[in-house]
N, C-alpha and C positions, 0 to 999 in steps of 0.2 A: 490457579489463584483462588483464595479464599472469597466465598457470597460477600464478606463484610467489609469485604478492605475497597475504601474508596477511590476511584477510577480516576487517574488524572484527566482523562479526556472521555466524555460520556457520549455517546449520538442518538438519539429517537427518531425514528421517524420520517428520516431526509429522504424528501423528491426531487428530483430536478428534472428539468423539461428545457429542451433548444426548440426554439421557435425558429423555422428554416421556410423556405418558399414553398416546399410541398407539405407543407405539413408539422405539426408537432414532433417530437423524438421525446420520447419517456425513456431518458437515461438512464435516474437513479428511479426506486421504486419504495419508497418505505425500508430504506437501510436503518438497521440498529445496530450497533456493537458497540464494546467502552474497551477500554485501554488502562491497565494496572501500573502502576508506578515499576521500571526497570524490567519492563515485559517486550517481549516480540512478537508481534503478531503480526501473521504472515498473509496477506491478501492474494488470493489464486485464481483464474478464472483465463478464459480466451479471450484474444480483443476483441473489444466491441462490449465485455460484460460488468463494464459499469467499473472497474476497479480504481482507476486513476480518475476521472470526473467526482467519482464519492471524494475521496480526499483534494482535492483541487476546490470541490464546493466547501469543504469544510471551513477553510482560512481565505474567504473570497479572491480566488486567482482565475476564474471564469471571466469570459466578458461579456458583457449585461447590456445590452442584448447582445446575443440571441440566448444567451442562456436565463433560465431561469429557476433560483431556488425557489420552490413553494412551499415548503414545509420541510418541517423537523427542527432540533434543537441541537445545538451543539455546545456540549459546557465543557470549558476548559477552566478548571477552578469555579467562581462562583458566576462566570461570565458568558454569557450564551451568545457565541460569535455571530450566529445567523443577525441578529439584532444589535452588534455591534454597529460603531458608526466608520466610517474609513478610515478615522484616526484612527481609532483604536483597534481594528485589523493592522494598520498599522506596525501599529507598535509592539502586536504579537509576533506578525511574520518575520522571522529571521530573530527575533528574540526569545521566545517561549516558544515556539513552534519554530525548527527547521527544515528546510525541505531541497532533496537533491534529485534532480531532473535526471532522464534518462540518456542524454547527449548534452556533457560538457561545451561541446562545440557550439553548443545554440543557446546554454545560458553563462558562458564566461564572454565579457566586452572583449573582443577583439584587441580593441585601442587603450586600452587600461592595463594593466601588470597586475601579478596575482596579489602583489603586495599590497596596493593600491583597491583592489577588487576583494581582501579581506577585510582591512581594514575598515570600510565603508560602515559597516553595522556596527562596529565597535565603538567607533565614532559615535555613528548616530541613536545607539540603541545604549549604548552605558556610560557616553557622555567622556569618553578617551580624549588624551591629547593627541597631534601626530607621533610623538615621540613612544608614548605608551601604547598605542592602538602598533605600531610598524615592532613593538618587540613583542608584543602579544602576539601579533601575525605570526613570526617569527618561530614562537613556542609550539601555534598551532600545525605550521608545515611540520615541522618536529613532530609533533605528536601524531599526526596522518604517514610520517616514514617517507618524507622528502628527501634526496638528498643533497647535501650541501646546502640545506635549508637558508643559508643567511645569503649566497646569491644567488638562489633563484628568486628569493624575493621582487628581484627588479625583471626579470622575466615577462614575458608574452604567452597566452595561450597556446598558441603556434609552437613555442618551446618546446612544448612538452607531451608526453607521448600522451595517447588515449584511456594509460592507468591513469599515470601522472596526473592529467586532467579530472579525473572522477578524485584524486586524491582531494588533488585540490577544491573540489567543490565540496565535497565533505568536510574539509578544515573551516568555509565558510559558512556552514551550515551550522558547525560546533561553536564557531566564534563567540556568540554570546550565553552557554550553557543553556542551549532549551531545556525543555520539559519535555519534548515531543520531538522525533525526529521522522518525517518521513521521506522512505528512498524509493521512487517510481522506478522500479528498474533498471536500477544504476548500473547494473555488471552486463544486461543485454547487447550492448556492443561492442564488449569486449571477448579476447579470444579467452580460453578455459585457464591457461594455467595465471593471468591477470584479476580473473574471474575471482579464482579462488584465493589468491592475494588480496584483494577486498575485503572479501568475505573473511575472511583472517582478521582484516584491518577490523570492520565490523564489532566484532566476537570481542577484541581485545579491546576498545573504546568501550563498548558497552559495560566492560567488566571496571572498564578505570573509571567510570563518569557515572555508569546507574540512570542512564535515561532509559526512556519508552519507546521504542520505534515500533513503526508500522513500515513493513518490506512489501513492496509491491510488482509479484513477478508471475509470470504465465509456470515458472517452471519449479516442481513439486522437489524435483530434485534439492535442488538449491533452499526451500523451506525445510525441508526434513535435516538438514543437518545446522542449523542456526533460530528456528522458529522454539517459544512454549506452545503457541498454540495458529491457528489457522483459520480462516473464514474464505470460505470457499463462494464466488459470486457466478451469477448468469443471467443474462438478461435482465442487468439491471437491477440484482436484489439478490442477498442471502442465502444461499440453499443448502449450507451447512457450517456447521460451526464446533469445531473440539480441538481438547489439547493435539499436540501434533503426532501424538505416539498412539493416542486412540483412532485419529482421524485414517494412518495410516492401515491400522492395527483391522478398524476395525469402521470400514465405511457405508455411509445407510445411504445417502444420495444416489442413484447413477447414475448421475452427470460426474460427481466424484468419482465412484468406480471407473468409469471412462478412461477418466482422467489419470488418472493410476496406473490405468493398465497401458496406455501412451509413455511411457517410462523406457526408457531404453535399457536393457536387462545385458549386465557385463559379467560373462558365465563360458565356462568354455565350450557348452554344447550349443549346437543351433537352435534358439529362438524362435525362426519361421519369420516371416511379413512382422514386421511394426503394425500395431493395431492402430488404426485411426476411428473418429468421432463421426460415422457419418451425418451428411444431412447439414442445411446451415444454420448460423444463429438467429434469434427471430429476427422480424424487423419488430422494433416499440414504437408503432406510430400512434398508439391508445393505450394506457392506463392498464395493466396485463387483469383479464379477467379467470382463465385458467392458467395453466403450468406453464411455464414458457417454454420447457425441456419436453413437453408431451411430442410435440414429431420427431424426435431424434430418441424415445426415449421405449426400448423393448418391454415396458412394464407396464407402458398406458394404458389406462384403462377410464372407462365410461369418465369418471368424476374428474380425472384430472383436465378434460377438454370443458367441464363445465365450474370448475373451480380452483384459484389460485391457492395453491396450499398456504398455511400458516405453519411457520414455524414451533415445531415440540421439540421437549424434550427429551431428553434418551438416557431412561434408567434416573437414577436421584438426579437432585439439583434442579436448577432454574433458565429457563431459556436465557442463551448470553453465559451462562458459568460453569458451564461441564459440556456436554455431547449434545447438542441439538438439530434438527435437519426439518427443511419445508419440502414435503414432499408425502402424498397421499399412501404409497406403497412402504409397504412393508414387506422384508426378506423374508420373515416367517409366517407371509399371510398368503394365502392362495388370493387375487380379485378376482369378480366375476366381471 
């Protein structure tokens, strides 16, 4: 994406902290990235590294206490959500920002019908009748590749298979054309070839509608064949960021390389062992003042135990718009 073209959704700076009995949690740590108008951008990291709290803080879906945003800025158009008021989170969520959960089963009503459970925002977000909101619905099952769209409308969750279900919450998500769609890991529990039926669905909405999404998945695989670009998290913060073909191509983090090399390789010769990440993720019970990847990481060296790297850039461009990485080591640098 071009330095100049402006960001439908920008972020600076975001922290977040859960306030719990034993202590603080430093969730988020000074997250930055923006989002391009009809762009993919693909969130990666382990659980536990910040990926789905960063977007859940964005459009206030945290609960207050125990969580808490302390900074940063969130602009969606000319509107800085952090400082919005709950009306008007409101009136974003599910209208300009959509968002599809990782388990259908835990955000479709049980006791409601899907028809009934789309309709809902169309009503309330663009001011529908029942008659026009239940044919919109209607278009939307159509358009997410339902079939026999006009009776399942009257339909139960329970109906419907585990695709079926992630379809349908993506048709509730699209209901009132966002600007921003994010999907927390919508295909993780499902089996592969449903998976990849999605991810289809995905590819082909994007191309009919031209929104933004931000995809948010543990798994590289599934980013490399639908992402422009990628932001790689851990422990709560950034630690690498580039288009998807460079990121792959050509990666500077080693928590990335790691991550890469965990990839399951489909080749006719033997492989050997799956490589895994030893070592575990931090605990963030304080504010990270070195690396947070320094004990799991073969390249540490003096600086990284005594300073949290800042994010640079890599080669032209600007940190946020081409190749950038937090991290003190360099491939072509010997440390002492």
């Amino acid at each position: 994406m071009p330095d100049g073209a402006l960001p439908v959704l920008d972020v600076k700076g975001l922290k977040t902290v859960f306030r719990t009995r034993g202590g603080e949690v430093h969730a988020v740590n000074s997250v930055s990235f923006h989002l391009q108008p009809g762009e993919l951008l693909g969130v990666v990291g382990e659980s536990g590294s910040g990926k789905s709290v960063t977007m859940m803080s964005l459009i206030g879906l945290l609960p207050s206490p125990p969580a808490d945003v302390r900074e940063g800025q969130v602009l969606l158009g000319g509107m800085d959500l952090l400082r919005a008021t709950p009306d008007q989170l409101r009136a974003v969520r599910g209208a300009r920002i959509g968002f599809v959960f990782q388990d259908p089963m835990t955000s479709l009503n049980p006791v409601f019908n899907v028809g009934n459970q789309i309709m809902e925002p169309l009503r309330k977000h663009m001011g529908m009748d029942r008659k026009a909101a239940r044919q919109r619905a209607l278009e939307l099952l159509e358009l997410v590749g339902i079939p026999d769209a006009a009776r399942r409308l009257d339909d139960f969750p329970h109906q419907f298979s585990g695709g079926m279900r992630q379809r349908v919450m993506i048709a509730i998500a699209l209901a009132c054309n966002p600007e921003v769609l994010i999907a927390d890991e919508p295909t993780t529990a499902l089996d592969v070839t449903i998976q990849a039926q999605i991810l289809e669905l995905v590819k082909e909405l994007r191309q009919k509608l031209g929104m933004a999404i931000v995809w948010i998945t543990h798994d590289l695989g599934v980013i490399a064949g639908i992402a422009d670009r990628v932001m790689v998290m851990y422990g709560g913060q950034v630690v690498e960021q580039a288009p998807v073909r460079e990121l792959f191509a050509n990666p500077q983090h080693p928590y990335t390389r790691a991550l890469l090399k965990t990839i399951p390789k489909v080749s006719g010769e033997r492989e050997g062992r799956l490589q895994v990440i030893e070592g575990q993720p931090p605990i963030l019970s304080a504010a990270p003042t070195a690396c947070p990847f320094r004990a799991r990481c073969a390249h540490a060296f003096d600086r990284c135990h005594r300073e949290n790297p800042q994010r640079r850039a890599i080669g032209a461009g600007r940190v946020g718009y081409g190749h950038d990485v937090a991290c003190h080591w360099t491939p072509e640098v010997t440390h002492a």
